[in-house]
C-alpha atoms as an extended CHARMM CRD file, in Angstrom:
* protein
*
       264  EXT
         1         1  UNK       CA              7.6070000000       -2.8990000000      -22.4040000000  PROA      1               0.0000000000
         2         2  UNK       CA              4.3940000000       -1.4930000000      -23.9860000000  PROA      2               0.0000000000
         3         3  UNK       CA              3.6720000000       -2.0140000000      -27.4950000000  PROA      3               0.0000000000
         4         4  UNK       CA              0.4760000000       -0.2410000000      -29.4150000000  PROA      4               0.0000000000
         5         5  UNK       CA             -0.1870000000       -1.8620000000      -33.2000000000  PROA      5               0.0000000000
         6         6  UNK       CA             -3.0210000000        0.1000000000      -34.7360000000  PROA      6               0.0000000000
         7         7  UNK       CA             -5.5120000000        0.4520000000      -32.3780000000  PROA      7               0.0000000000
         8         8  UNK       CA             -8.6260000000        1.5250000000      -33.7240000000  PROA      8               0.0000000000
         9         9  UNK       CA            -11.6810000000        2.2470000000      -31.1970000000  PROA      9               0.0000000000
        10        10  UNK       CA            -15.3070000000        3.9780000000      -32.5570000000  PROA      10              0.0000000000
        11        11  UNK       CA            -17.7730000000        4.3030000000      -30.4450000000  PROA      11              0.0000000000
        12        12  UNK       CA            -21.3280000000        4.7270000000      -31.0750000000  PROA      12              0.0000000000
        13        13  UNK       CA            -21.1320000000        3.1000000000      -34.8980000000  PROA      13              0.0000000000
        14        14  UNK       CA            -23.5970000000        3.6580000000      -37.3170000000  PROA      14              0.0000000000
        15        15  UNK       CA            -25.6000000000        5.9440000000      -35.2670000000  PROA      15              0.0000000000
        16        16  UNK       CA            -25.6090000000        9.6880000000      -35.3160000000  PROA      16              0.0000000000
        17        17  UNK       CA            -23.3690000000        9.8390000000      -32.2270000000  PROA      17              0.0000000000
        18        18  UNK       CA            -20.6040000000        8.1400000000      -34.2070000000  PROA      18              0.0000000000
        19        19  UNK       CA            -16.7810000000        9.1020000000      -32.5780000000  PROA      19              0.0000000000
        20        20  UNK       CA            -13.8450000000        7.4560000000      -33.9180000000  PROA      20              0.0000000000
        21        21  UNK       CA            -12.0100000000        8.1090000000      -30.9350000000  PROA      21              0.0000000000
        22        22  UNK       CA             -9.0750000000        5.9170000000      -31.8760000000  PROA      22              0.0000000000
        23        23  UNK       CA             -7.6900000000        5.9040000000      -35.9010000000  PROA      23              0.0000000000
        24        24  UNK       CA             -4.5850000000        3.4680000000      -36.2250000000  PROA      24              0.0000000000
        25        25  UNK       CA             -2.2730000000        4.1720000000      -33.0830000000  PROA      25              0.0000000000
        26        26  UNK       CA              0.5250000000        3.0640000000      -33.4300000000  PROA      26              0.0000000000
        27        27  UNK       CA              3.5910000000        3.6140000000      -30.5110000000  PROA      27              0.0000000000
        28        28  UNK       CA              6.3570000000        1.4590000000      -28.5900000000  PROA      28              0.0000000000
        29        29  UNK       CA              7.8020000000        2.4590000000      -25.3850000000  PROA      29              0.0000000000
        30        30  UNK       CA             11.0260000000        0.4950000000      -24.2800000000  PROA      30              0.0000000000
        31        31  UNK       CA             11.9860000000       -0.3200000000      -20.5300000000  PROA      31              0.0000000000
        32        32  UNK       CA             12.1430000000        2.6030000000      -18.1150000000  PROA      32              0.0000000000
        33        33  UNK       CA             10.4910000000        5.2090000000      -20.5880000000  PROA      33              0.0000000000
        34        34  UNK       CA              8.1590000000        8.2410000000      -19.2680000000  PROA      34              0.0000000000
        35        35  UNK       CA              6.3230000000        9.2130000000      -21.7270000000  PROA      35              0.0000000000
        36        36  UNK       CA              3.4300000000       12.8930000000      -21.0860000000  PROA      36              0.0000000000
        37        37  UNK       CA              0.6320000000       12.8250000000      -23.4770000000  PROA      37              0.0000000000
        38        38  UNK       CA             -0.5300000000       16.1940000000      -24.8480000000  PROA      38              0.0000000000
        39        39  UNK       CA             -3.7370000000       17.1200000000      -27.3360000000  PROA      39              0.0000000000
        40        40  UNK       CA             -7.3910000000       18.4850000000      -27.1240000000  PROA      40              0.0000000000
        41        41  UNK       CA            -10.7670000000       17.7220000000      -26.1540000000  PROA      41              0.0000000000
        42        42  UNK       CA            -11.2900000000       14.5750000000      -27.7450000000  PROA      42              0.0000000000
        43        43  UNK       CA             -8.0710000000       13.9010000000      -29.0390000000  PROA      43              0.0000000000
        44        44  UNK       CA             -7.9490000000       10.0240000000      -27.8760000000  PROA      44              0.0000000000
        45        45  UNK       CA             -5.4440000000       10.7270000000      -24.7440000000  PROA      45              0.0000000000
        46        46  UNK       CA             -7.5650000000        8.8430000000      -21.9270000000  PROA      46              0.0000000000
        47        47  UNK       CA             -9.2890000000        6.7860000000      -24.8240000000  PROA      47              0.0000000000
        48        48  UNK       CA             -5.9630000000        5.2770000000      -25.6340000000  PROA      48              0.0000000000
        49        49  UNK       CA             -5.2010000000        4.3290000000      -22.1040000000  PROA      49              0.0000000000
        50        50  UNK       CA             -8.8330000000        2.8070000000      -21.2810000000  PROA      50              0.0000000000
        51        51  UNK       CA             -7.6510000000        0.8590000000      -24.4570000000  PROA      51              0.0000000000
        52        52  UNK       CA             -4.6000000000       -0.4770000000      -22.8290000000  PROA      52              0.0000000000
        53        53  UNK       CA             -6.8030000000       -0.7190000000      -19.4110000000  PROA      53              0.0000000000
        54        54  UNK       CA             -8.9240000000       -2.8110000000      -20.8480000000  PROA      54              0.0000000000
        55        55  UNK       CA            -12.0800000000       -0.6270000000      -19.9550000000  PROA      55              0.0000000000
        56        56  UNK       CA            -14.0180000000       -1.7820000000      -23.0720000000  PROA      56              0.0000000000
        57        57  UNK       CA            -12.6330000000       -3.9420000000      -26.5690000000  PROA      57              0.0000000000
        58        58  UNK       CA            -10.9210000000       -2.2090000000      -29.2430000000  PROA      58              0.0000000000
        59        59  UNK       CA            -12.3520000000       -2.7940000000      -32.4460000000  PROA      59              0.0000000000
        60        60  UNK       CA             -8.9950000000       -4.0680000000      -34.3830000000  PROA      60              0.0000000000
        61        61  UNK       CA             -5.1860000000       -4.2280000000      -33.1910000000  PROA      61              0.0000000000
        62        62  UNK       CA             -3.2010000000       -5.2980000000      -30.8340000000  PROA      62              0.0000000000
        63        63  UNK       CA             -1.8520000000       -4.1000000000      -27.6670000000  PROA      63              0.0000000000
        64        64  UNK       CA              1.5740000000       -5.9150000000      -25.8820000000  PROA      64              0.0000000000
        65        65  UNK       CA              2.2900000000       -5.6690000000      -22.3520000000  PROA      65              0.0000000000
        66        66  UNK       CA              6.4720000000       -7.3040000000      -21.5720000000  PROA      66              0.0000000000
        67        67  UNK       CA              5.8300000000       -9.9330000000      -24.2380000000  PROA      67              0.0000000000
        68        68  UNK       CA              2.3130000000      -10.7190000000      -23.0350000000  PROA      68              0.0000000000
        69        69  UNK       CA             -0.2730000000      -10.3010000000      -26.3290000000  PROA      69              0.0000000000
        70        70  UNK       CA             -3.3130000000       -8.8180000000      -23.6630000000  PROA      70              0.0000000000
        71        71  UNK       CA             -5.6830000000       -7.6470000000      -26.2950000000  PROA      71              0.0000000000
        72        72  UNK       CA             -8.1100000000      -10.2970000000      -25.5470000000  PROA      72              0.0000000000
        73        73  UNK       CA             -8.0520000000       -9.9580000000      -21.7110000000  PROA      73              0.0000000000
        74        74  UNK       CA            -10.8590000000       -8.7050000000      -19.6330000000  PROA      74              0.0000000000
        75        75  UNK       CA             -9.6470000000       -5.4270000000      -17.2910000000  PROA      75              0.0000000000
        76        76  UNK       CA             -9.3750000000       -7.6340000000      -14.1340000000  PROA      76              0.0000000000
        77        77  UNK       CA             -7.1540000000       -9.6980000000      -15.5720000000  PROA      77              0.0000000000
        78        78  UNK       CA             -4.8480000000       -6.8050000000      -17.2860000000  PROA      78              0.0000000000
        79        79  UNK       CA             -4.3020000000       -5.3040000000      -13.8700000000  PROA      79              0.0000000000
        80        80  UNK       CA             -1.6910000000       -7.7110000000      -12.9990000000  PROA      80              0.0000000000
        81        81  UNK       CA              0.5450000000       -5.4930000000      -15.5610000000  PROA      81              0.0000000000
        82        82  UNK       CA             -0.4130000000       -2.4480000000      -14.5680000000  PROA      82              0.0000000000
        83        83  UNK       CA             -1.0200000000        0.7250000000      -12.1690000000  PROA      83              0.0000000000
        84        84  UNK       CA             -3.4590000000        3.6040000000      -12.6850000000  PROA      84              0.0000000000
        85        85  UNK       CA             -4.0300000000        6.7460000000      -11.1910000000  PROA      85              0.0000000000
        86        86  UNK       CA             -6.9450000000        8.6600000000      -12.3210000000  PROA      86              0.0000000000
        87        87  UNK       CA             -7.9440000000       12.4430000000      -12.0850000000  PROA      87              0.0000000000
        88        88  UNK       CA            -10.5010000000       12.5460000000       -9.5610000000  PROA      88              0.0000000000
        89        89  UNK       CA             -8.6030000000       11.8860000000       -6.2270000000  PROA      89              0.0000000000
        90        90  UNK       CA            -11.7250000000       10.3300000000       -5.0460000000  PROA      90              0.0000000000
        91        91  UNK       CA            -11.1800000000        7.3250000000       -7.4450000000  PROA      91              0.0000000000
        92        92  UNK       CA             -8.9640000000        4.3890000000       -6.6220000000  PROA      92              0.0000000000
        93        93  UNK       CA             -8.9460000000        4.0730000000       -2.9480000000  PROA      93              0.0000000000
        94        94  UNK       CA            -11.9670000000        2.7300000000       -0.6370000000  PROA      94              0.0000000000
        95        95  UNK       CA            -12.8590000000        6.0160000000        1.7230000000  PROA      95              0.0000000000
        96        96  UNK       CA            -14.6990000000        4.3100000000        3.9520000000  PROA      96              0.0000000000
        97        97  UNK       CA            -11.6700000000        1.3040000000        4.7930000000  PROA      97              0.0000000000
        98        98  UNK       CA             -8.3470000000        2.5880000000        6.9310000000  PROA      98              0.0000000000
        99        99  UNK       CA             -4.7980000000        4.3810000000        4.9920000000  PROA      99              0.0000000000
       100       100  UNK       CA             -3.3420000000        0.9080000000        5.7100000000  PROA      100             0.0000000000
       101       101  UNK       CA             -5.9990000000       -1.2900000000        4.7130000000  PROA      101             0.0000000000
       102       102  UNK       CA             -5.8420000000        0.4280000000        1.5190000000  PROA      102             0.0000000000
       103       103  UNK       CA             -2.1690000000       -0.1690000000        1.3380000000  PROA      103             0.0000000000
       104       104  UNK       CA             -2.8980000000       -3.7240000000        2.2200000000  PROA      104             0.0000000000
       105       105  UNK       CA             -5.3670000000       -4.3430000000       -1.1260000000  PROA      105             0.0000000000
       106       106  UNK       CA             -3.2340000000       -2.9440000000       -3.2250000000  PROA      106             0.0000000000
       107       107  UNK       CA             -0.3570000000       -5.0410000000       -1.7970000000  PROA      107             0.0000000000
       108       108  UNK       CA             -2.1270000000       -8.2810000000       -2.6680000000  PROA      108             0.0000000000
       109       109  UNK       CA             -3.4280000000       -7.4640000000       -5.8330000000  PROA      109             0.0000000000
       110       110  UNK       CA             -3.4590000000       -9.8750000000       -8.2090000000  PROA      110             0.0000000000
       111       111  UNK       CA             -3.0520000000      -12.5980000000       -5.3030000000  PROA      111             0.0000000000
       112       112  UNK       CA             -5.2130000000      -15.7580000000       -4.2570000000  PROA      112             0.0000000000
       113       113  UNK       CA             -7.0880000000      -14.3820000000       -1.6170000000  PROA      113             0.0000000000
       114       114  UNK       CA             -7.8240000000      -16.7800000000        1.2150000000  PROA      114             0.0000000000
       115       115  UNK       CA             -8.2390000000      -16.6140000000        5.0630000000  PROA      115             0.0000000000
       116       116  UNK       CA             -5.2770000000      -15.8690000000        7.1280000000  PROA      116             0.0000000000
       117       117  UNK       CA             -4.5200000000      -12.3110000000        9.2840000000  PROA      117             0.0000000000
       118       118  UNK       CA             -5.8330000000       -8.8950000000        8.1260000000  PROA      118             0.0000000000
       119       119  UNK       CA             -2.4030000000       -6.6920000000        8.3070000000  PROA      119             0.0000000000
       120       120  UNK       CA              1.0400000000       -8.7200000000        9.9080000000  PROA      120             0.0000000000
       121       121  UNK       CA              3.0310000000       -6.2060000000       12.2690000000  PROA      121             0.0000000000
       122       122  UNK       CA              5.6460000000       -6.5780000000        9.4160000000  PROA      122             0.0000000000
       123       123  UNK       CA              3.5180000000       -4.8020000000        6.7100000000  PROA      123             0.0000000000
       124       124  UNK       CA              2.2710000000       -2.0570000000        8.8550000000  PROA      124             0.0000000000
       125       125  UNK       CA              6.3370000000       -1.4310000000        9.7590000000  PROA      125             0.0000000000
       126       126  UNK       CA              6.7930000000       -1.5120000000        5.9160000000  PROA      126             0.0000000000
       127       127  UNK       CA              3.8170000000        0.8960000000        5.4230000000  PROA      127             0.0000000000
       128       128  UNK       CA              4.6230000000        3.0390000000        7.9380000000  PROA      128             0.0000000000
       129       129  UNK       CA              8.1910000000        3.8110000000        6.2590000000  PROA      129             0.0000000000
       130       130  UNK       CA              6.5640000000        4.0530000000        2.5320000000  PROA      130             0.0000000000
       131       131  UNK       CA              4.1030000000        7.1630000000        3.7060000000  PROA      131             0.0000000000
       132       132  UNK       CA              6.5960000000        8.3060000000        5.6920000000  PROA      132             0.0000000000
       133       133  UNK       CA              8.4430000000        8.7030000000        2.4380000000  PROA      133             0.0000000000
       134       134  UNK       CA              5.7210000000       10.4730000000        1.1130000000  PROA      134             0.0000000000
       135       135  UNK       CA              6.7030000000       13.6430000000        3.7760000000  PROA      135             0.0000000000
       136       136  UNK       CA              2.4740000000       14.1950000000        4.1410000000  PROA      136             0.0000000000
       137       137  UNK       CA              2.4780000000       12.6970000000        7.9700000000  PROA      137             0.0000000000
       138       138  UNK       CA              0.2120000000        9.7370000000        6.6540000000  PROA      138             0.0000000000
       139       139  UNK       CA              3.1000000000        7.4790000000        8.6840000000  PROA      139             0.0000000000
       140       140  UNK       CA              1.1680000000        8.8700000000       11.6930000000  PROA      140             0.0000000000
       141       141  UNK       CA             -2.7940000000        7.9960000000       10.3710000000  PROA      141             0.0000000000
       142       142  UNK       CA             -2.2320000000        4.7930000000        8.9060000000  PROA      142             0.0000000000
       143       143  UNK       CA             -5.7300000000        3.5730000000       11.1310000000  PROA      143             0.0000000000
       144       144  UNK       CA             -7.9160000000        7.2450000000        9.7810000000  PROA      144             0.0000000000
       145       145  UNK       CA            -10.4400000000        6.4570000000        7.5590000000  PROA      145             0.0000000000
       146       146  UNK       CA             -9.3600000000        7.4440000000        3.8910000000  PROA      146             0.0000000000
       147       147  UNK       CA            -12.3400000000        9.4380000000        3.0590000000  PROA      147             0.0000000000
       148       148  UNK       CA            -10.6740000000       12.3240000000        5.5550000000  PROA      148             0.0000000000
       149       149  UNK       CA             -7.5150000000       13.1600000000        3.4050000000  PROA      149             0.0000000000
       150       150  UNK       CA             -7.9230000000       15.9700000000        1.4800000000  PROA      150             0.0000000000
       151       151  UNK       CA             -7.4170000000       15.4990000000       -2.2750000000  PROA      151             0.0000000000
       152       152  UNK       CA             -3.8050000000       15.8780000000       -2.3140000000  PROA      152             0.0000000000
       153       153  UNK       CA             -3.1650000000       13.4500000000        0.2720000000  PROA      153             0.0000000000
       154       154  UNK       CA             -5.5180000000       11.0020000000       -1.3630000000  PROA      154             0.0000000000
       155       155  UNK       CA             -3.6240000000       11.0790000000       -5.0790000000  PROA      155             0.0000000000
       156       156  UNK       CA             -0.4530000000       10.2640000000       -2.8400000000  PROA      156             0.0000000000
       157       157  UNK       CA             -1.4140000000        7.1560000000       -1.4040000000  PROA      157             0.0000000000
       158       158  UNK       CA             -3.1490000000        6.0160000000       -4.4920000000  PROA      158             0.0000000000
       159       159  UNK       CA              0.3580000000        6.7140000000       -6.4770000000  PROA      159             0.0000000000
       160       160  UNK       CA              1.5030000000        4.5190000000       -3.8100000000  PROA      160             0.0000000000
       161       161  UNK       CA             -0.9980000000        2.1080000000       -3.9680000000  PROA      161             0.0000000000
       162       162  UNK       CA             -0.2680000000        1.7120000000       -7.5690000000  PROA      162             0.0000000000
       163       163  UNK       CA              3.3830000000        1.2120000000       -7.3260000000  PROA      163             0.0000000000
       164       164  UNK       CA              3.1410000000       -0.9190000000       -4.3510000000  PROA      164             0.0000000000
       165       165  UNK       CA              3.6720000000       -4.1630000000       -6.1960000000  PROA      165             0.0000000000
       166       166  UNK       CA              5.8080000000       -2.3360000000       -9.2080000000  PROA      166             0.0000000000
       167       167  UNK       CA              3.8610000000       -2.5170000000      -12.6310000000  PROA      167             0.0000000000
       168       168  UNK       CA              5.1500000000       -3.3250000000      -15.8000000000  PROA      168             0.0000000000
       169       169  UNK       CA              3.2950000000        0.2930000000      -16.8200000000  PROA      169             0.0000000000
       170       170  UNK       CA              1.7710000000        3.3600000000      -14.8470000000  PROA      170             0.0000000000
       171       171  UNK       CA             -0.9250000000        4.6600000000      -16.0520000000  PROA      171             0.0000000000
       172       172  UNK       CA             -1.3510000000        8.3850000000      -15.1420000000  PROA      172             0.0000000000
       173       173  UNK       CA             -4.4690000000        9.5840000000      -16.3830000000  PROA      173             0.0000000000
       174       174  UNK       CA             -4.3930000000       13.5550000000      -15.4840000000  PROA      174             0.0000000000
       175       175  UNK       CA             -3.5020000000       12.7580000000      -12.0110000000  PROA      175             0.0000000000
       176       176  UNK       CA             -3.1420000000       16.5230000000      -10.8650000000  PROA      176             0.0000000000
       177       177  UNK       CA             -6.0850000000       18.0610000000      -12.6880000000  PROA      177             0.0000000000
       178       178  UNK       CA             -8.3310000000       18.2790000000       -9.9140000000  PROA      178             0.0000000000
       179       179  UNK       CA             -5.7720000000       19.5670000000       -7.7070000000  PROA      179             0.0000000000
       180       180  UNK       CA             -4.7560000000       23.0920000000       -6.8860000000  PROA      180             0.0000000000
       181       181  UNK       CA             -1.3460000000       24.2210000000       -8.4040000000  PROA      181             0.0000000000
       182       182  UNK       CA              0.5490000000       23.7350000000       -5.3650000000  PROA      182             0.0000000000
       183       183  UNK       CA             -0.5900000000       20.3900000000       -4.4230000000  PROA      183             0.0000000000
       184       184  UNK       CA             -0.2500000000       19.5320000000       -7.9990000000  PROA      184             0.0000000000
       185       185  UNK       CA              3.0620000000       20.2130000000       -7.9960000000  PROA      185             0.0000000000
       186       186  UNK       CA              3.8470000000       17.9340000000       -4.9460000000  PROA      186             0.0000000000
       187       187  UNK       CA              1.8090000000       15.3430000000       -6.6790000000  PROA      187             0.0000000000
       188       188  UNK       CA              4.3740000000       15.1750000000       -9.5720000000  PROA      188             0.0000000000
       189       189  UNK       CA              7.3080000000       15.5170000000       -7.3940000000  PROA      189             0.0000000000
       190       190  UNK       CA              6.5240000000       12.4660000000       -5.6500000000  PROA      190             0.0000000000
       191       191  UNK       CA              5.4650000000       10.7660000000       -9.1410000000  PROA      191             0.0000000000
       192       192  UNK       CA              8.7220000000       11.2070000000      -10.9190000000  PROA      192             0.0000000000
       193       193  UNK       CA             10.4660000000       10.4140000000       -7.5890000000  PROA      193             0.0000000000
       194       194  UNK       CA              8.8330000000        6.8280000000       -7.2890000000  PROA      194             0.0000000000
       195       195  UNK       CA              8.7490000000        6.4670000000      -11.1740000000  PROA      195             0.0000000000
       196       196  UNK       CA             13.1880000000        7.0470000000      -10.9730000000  PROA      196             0.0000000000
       197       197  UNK       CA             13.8280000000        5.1440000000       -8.0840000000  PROA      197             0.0000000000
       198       198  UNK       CA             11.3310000000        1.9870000000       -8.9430000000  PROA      198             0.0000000000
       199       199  UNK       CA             12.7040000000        2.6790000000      -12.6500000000  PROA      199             0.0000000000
       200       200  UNK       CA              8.8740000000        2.4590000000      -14.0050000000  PROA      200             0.0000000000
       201       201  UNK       CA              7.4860000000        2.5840000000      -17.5810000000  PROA      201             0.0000000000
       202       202  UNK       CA              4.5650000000        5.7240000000      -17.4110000000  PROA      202             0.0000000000
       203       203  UNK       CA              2.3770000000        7.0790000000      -19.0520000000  PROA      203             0.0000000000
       204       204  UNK       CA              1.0340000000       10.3170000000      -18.0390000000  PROA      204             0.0000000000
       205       205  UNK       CA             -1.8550000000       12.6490000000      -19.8900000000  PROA      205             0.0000000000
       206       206  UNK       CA             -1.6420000000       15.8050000000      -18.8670000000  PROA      206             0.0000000000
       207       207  UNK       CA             -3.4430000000       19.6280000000      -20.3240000000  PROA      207             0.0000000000
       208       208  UNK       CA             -0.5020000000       21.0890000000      -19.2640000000  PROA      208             0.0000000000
       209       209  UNK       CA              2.0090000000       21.9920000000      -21.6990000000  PROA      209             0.0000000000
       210       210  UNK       CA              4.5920000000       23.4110000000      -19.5260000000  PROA      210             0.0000000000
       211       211  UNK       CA              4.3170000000       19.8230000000      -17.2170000000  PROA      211             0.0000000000
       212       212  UNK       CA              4.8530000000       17.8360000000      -20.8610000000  PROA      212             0.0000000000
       213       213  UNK       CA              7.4800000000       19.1710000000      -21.4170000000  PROA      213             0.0000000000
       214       214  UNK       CA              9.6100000000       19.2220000000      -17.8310000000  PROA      214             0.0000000000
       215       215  UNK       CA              8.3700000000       15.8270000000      -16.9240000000  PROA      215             0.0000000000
       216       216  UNK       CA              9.2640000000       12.2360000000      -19.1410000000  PROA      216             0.0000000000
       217       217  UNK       CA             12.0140000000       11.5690000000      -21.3460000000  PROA      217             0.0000000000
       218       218  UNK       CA              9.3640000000       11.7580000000      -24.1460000000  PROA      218             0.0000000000
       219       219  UNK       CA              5.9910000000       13.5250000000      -24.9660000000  PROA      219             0.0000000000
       220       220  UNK       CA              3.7740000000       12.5870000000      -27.9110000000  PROA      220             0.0000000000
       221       221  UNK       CA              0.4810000000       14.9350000000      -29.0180000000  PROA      221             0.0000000000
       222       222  UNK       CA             -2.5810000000       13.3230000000      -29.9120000000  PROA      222             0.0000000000
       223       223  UNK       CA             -5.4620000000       14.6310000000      -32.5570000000  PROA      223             0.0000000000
       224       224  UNK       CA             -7.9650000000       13.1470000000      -33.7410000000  PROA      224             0.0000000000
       225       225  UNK       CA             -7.1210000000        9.8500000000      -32.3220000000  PROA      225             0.0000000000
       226       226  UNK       CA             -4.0350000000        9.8520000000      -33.9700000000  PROA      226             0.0000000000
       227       227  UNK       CA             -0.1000000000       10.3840000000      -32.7060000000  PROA      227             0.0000000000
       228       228  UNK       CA              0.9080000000       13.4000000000      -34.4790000000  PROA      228             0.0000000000
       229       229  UNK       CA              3.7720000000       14.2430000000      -32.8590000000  PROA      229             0.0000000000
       230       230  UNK       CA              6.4610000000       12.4290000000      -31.1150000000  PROA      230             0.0000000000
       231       231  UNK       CA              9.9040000000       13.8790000000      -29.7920000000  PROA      231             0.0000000000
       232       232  UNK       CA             12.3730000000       12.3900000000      -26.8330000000  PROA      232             0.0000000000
       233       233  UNK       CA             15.8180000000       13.6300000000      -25.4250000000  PROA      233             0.0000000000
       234       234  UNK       CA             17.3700000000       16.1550000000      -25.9040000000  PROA      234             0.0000000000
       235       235  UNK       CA             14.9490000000       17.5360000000      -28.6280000000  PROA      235             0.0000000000
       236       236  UNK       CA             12.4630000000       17.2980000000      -26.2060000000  PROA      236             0.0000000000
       237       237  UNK       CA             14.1770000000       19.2480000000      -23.4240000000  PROA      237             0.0000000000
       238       238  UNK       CA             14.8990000000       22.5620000000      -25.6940000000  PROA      238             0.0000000000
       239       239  UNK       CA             10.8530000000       22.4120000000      -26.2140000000  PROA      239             0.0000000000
       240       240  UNK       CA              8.7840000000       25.8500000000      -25.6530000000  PROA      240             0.0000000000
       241       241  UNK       CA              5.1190000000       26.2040000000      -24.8840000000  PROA      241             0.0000000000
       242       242  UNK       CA              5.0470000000       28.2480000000      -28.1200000000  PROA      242             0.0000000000
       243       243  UNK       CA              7.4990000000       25.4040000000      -29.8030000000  PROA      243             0.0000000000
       244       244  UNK       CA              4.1350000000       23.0240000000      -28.7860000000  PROA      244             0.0000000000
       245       245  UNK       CA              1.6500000000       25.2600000000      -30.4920000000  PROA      245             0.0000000000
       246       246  UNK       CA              3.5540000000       25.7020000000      -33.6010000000  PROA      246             0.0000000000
       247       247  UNK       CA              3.8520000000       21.7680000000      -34.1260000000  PROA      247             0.0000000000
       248       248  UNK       CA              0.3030000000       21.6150000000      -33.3190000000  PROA      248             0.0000000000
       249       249  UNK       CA             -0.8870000000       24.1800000000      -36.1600000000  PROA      249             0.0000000000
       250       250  UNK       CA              2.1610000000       22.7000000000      -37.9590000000  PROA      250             0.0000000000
       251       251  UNK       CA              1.2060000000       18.9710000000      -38.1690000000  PROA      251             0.0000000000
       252       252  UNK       CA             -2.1970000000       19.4580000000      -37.5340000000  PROA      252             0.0000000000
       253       253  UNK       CA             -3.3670000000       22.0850000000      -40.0880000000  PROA      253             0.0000000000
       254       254  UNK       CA             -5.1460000000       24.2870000000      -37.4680000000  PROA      254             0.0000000000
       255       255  UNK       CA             -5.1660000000       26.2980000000      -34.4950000000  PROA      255             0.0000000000
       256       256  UNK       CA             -5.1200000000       24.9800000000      -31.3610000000  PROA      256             0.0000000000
       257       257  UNK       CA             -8.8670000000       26.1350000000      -29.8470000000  PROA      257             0.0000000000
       258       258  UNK       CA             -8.3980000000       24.0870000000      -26.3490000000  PROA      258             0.0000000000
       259       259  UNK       CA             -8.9640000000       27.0200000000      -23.6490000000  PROA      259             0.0000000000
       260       260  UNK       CA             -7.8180000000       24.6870000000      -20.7020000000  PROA      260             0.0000000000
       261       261  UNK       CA             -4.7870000000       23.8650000000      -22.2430000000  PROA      261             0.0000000000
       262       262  UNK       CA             -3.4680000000       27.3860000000      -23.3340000000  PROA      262             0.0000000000
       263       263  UNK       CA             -4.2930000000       28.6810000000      -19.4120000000  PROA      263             0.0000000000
       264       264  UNK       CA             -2.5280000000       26.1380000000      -18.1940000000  PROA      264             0.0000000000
């Protein structure tokens, strides 16, 4: 479903800022796979998924979306393929526009736009039953202005939003950070519920070890913009916070000095 072939990214080159955030990734993920994404500061996690975004060219590689060779493409045109949810809960939905006209964009994404009615009575019934699904009473605001939600309710509907029309990858780019534990928590409940049922391909960077390690069929730990470590199954599921940071120091050849990722 989502093929990586050395993807190299440096930013800044030949200047005294230069970050090779990206060093020959390399990684395949087959039909229905949920892969968390682990590492430090710096490490290339969100880099590598602005690279399959499309936020800005890789430098050499190529990245494969179902087949499609979309190295070359321009983000608006790679967003066809794909859903993202990002960590601030503020990004990805229009505050000012209503719960369901935000439902509605993301529903015709990737469409020909052209004149014809706002929202049909049949979408709002099919809109109303999605949040409802989402047990935050949203079913019951679909006309408040989304700028009123609080941050938990906002990373809902943009999950939503993003699965609407189902992507060929979700993109889950520390979706919970900003969020306090609790809501957090509900946040992932609801994203491995619609990533099961809709059988999705994700992707999800997370600082939490503990999450890596419950959520996905498979985690892989980044350094240095490389994969160091990559484990699925039932290797995965026997895996220990302390397991984690011994790999780390193991593969790595050094401690791991991340402070937000050993509180969480």
């Amino acid at each position: 479903m989502l093929e990586l072939n050395d993807i190299r990214k440096t930013f800044n080159l030949g200047t005294i800022n230069e970050k090779r955030a990206l060093n020959g990734v390399s990684i395949k993920l087959e039909d229905g796979d949920f892969v968390t994404i682990i590492g430090g500061n710096g490490a290339g996690k969100s880099t590598m998924l602005n690279a399959i975004a499309g936020v800005w060219p890789v430098d050499s590689g190529s990245i494969t979306i179902n087949g499609v060779n979309v190295t070359g493409l321009p983000e608006y045109k790679r967003a066809r393929y794909l859903g993202r949810v990002f960590q601030d809960p503020m990004t990805g939905t229009a505050a000012t526009m209503e719960i369901q006209e935000n439902l509605a964009l993301a529903k015709r994404r990737g469409n020909k736009r052209m004149l014809s009615w706002g929202i049909t009575k049949k979408e709002k019934e099919e809109y109303h039953e999605l949040l409802k699904s989402l047990d935050l009473g949203l079913e019951d605001r679909m006309t408040s202005k989304v700028g009123l939600l609080s941050g938990g309710q906002r990373q809902a509907l943009t999950l939503l939003m993003a699965t609407l029309k189902k992507p060929e990858v979700l993109l889950l780019d520390e979706h919970t950070a900003a969020l306090d534990p609790k809501t957090a928590a509900k946040v992932l409940e609801l994203s491995d519920k619609i990533i099961s049922e809709e059988k999705l391909t994700a992707m999800m960077v997370t600082h939490n070890m503990n999450d890596a390690i419950i959520h996905g069929n498979r985690l892989i730990m980044m350094n240095d913009g490389k994969i160091i470590y990559d484990v699925r199954g039932e290797e995965k599921k026997k895996l220990t916070v302390p397991d984690l940071l011994n790999k780390f120091e193991e593969v790595s050849g050094g401690k791991l000095d991340n402070d937000r990722m050993l509180l969480s």
